[in-house]
C-alpha positions as CSV (number, residue, x, y, z in Angstrom):
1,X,6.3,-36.1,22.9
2,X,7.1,-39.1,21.6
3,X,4.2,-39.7,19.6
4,X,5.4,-36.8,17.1
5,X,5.7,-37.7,13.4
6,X,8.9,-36.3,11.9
7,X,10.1,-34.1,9.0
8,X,13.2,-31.9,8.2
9,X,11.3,-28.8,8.2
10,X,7.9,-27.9,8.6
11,X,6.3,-25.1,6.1
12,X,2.9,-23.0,7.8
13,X,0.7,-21.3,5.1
14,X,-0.4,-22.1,1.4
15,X,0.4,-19.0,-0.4
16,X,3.0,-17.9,-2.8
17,X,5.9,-17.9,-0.2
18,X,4.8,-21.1,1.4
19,X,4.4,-23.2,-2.1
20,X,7.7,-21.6,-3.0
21,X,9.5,-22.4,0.3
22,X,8.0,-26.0,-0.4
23,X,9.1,-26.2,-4.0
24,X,12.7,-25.7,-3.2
25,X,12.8,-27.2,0.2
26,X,11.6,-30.4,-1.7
27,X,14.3,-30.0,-4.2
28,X,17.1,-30.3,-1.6
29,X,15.9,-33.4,-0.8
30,X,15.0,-32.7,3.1
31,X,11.8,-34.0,4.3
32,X,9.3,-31.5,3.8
33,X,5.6,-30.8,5.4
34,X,3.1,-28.2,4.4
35,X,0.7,-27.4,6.6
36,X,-2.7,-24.5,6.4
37,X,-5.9,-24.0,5.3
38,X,-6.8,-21.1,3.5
39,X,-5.5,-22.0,0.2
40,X,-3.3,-19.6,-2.5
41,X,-3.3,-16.6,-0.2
42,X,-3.8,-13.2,-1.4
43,X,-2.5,-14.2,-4.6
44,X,-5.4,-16.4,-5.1
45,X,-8.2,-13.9,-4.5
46,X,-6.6,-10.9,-6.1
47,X,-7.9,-11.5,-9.7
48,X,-6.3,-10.8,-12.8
49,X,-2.9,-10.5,-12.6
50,X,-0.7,-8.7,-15.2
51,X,2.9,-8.5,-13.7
52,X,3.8,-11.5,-12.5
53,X,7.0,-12.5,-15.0
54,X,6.3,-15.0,-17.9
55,X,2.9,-14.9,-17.4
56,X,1.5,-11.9,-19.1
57,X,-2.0,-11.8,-17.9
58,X,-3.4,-15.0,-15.4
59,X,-6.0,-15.0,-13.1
60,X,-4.4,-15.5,-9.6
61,X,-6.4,-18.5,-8.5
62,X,-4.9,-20.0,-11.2
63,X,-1.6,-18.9,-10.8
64,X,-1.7,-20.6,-7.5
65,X,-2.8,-24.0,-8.7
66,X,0.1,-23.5,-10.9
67,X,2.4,-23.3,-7.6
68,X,0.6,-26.0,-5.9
69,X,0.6,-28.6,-9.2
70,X,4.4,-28.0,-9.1
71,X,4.5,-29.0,-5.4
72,X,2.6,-31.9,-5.3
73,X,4.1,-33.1,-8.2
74,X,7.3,-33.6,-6.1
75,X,4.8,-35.5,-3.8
76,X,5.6,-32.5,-0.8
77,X,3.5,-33.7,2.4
78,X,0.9,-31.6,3.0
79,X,-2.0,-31.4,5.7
80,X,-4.9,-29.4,5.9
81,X,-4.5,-28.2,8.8
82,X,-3.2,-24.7,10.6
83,X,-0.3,-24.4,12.7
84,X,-1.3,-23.8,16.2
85,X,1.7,-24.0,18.6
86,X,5.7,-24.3,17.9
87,X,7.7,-24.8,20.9
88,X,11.7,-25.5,21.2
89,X,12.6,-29.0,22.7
90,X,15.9,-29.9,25.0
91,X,16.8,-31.2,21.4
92,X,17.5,-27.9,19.7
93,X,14.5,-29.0,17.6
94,X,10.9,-27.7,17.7
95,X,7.6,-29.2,18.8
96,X,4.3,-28.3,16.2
97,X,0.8,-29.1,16.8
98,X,-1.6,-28.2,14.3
99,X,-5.1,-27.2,14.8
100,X,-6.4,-30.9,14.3
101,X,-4.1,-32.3,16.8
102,X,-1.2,-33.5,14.4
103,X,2.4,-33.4,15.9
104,X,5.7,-32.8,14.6
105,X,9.2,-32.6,15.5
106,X,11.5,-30.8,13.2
107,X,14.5,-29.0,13.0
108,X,13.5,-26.0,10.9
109,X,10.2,-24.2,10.9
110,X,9.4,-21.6,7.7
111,X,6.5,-19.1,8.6
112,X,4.2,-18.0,5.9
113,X,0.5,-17.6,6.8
114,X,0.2,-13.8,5.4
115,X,-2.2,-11.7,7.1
116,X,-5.9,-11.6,8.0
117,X,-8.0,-8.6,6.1
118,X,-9.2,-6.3,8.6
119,X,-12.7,-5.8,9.7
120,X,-14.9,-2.7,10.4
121,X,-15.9,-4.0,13.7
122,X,-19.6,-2.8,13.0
123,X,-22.6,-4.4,14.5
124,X,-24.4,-7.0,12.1
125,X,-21.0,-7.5,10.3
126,X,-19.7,-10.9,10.7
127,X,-23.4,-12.0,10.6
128,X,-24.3,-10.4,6.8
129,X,-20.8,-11.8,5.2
130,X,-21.8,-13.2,2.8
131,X,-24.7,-11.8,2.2
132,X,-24.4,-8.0,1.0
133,X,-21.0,-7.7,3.1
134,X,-17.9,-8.9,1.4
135,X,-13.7,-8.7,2.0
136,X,-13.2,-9.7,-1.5
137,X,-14.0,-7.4,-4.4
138,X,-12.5,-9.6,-7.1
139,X,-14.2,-12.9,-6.1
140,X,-17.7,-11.0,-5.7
141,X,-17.9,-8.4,-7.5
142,X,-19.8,-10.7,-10.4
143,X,-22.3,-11.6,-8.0
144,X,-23.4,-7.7,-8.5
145,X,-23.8,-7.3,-11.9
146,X,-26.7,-4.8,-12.7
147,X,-27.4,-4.3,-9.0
148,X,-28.2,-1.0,-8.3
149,X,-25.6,0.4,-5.7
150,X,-22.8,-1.3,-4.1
151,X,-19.7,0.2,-2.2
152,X,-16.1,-0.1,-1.2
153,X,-14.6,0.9,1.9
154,X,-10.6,1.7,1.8
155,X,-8.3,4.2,0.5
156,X,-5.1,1.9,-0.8
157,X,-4.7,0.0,-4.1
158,X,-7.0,-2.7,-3.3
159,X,-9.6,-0.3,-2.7
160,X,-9.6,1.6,-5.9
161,X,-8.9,-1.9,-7.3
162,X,-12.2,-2.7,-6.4
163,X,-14.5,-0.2,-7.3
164,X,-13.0,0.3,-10.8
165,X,-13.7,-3.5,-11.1
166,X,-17.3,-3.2,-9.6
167,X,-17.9,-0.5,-11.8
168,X,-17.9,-2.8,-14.8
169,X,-20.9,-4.4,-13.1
170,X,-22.9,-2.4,-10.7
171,X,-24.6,0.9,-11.5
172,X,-23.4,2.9,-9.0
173,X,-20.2,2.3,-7.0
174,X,-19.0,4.7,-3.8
175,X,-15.6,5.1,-3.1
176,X,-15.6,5.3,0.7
177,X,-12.3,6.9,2.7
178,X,-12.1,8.4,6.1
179,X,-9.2,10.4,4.8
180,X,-8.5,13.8,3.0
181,X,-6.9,11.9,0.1
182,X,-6.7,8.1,-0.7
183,X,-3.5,6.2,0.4
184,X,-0.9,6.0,-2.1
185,X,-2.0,4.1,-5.0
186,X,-0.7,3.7,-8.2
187,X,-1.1,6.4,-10.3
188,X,-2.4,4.8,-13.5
189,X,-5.2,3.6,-11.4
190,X,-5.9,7.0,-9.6
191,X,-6.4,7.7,-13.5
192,X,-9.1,5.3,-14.5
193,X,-10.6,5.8,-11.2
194,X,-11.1,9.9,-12.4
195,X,-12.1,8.7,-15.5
196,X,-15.0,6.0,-14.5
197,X,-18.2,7.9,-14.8
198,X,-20.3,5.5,-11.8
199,X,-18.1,6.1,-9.4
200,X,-19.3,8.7,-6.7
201,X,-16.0,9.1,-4.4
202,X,-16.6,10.1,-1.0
203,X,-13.6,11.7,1.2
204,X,-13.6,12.2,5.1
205,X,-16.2,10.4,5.8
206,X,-16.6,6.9,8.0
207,X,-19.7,4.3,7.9
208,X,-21.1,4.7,11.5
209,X,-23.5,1.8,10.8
210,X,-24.4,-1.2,8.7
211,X,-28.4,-1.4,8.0
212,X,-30.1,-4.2,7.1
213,X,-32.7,-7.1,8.2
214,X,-32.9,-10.9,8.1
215,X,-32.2,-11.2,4.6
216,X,-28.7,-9.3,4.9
217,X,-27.3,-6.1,4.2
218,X,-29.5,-3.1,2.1
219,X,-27.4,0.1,3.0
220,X,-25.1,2.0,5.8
221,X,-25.2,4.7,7.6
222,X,-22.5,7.3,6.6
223,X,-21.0,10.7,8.6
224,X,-18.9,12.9,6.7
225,X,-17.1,15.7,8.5
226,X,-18.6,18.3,7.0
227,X,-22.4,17.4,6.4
228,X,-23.3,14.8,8.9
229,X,-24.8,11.9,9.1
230,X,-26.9,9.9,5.9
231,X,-28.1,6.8,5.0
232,X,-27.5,4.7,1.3
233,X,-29.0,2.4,0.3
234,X,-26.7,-0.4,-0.8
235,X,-26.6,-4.2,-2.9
236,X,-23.6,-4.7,-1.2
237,X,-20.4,-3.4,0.4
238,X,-16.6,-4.6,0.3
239,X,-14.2,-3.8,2.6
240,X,-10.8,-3.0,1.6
241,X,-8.9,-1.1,4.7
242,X,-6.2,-3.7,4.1
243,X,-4.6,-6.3,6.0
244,X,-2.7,-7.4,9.5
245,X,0.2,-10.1,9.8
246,X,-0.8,-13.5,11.4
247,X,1.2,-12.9,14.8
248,X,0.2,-15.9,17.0
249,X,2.6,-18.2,16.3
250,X,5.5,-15.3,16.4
251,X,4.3,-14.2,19.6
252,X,4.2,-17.0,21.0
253,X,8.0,-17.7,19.9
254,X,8.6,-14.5,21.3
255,X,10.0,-13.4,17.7
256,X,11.3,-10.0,16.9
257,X,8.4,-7.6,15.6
258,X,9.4,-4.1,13.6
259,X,8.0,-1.7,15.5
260,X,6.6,0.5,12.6
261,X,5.3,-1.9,10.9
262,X,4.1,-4.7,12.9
263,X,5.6,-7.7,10.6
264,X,8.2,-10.2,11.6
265,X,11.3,-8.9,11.8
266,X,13.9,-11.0,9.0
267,X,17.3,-10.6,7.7
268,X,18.6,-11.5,4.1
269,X,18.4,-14.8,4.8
270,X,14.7,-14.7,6.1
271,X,16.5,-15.2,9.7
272,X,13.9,-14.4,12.4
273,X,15.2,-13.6,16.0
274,X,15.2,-17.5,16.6
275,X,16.9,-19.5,15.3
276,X,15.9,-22.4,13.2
277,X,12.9,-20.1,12.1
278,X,12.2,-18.4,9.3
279,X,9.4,-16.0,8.2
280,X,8.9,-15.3,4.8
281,X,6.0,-13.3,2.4
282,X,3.6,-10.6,3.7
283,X,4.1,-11.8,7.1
284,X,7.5,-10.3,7.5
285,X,9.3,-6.8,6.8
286,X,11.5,-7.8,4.3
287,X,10.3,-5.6,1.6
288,X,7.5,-2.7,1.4
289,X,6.4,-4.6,-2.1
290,X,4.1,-6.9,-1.3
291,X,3.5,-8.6,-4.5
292,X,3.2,-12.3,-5.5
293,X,6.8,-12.3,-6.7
294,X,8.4,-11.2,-3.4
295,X,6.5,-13.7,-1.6
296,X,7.9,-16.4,-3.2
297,X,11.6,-15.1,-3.4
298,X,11.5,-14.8,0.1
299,X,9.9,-18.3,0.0
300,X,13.0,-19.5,-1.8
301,X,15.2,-17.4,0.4
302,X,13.5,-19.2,3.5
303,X,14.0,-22.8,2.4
304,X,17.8,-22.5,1.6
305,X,18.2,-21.0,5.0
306,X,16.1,-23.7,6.4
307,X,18.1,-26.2,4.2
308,X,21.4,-25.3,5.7
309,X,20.1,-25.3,9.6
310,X,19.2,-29.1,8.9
311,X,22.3,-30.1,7.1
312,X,24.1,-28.1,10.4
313,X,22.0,-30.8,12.5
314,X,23.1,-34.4,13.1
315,X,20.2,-36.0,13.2
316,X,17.5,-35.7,10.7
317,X,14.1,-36.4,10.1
């Protein structure tokens, strides 16, 4: 491949751990490239934020522009464009190709594209997003204000995130788990949610259907365990069942995987089981908090590792 464009290390996502990794891989002075599409990450859809340090309340779209000023203010390389393949070269280097074509050689290769929000895998689904079916309560859940009905599918934080938020601007919101008893959240909000008089919460019980027409989305079909099958009619409905890690390009490295969890396996040092690669954020099992502030530690973490494996190589981008 001689037609590959060069860099020290090569950075895949645009979240909190990748614009971290960037940040400080910048700062040592290496030649640095930041490459993806789907801008700020879960940060950046997850509304107000209160706990993120010396920021005492921001919205997280803006907390990411925040990340990204500070990045391209150190004029960090960076390409709109996913990372598609990453292959090892007789050089002890590695061979990207992004989506669009773009290649690069590079000596150390930082993974942090997250994880894709999982889907209900209902007929009509990917064809009403957008229209009555949503993955996103925070960015949406304005769009509903005074509509009659809407609800949330999940039993985690983010799902009980959601419907106290809708709440404050639909009439009626259900709470919709296939379990006996939602899944771990935090107890203040398992508090509010108690306390939030338009919010119907239905346990054991799974949406078998998605109705609808041409113009979208207008209710589901529900079965609960112990009273069968009925339909409700419905503005709108987010799903919140939570999230799986991006693993193509692991895979196809043939990376280490935790077997409980599914995420990239990664020492102290954001080490994968290759080396030269690095994992860091929600992608990888380096902490059971996944929060905007472990991302981009690990992010840090990642790009002083990655630092070191280029100063370790003689030649350099």
């Amino acid at each position: 491949m001689n037609d590959n464009s060069k860099s020290d290390v090569l950075i895949a996502g645009l979240g909190a751990a990748a614009y971290s990794a960037a940040l400080y891989s910048k700062r040592y002075q290496i030649k640095t490239t930041l490459v993806g599409e789907e801008f700020g990450g879960e940060t950046a859809i997850g509304g107000l934020i209160e706990n993120y340090p010396g920021q005492p309340d921001i919205d997280g779209f803006d907390l990411m522009m925040k990340f990204k000023q500070q990045v391209d203010k150190l004029q960090t390389e960076t390409i709109n464009s996913n990372l598609k393949s990453v292959k090892k070269n007789i050089n002890g280097k590695f061979n990207c190709i992004l989506d669009d074509g773009t290649k690069y050689e590079v000596i150390s290769v930082i993974l942090a594209m997250g994880r894709e929000r999982r889907k209900l895998d209902l007929e009509n689904e990917e064809e009403w997003t957008g229209m009555g079916v949503s993955y996103c309560s925070t960015c949406d859940a304005p769009l509903y204000k005074n509509k009659e009905a809407v609800a949330v599918v999940g039993g985690g934080n983010a799902a009980v995130e959601g419907a106290i938020l809708l709440s404050k601007y639909a009439k009626k919101v259900y709470l919709i788990y296939r379990g006996k008893s939602f899944f771990r959240p935090e107890p203040i909000l398992l508090n509010i949610l108690n306390k939030t008089e338009n919010i119907v919460i239905l346990l054991e019980t799974e949406i078998s259907s998605l109705l609808g027409d041409i113009n979208g989305l207008n209710g589901i079909q529900i079965n609960k365990s112990f009273d069968g099958d009925h339909e409700i009619f419905l503005d709108g409905i987010f799903v919140e069942i939570g999230a799986d890690p991006r693993l193509e390009i692991p895979n196809q490295l043939q990376l280490q995987i935790n077997k409980e969890t599914g995420e990239v396996q990664v020492d102290k040092h954001q080490n994968t089981s290759q080396p030269g690669i690095y994992a860091a954020g929600d992608l990888t099992d380096g902490t059971d908090l996944k929060q905007t502030i472990t991302a981009a530690s690990q992010g840090a973490i990642a790009a002083l590792s990655a630092y070191q494996n280029v100063l370790s190589h003689k030649s350099r981008a």
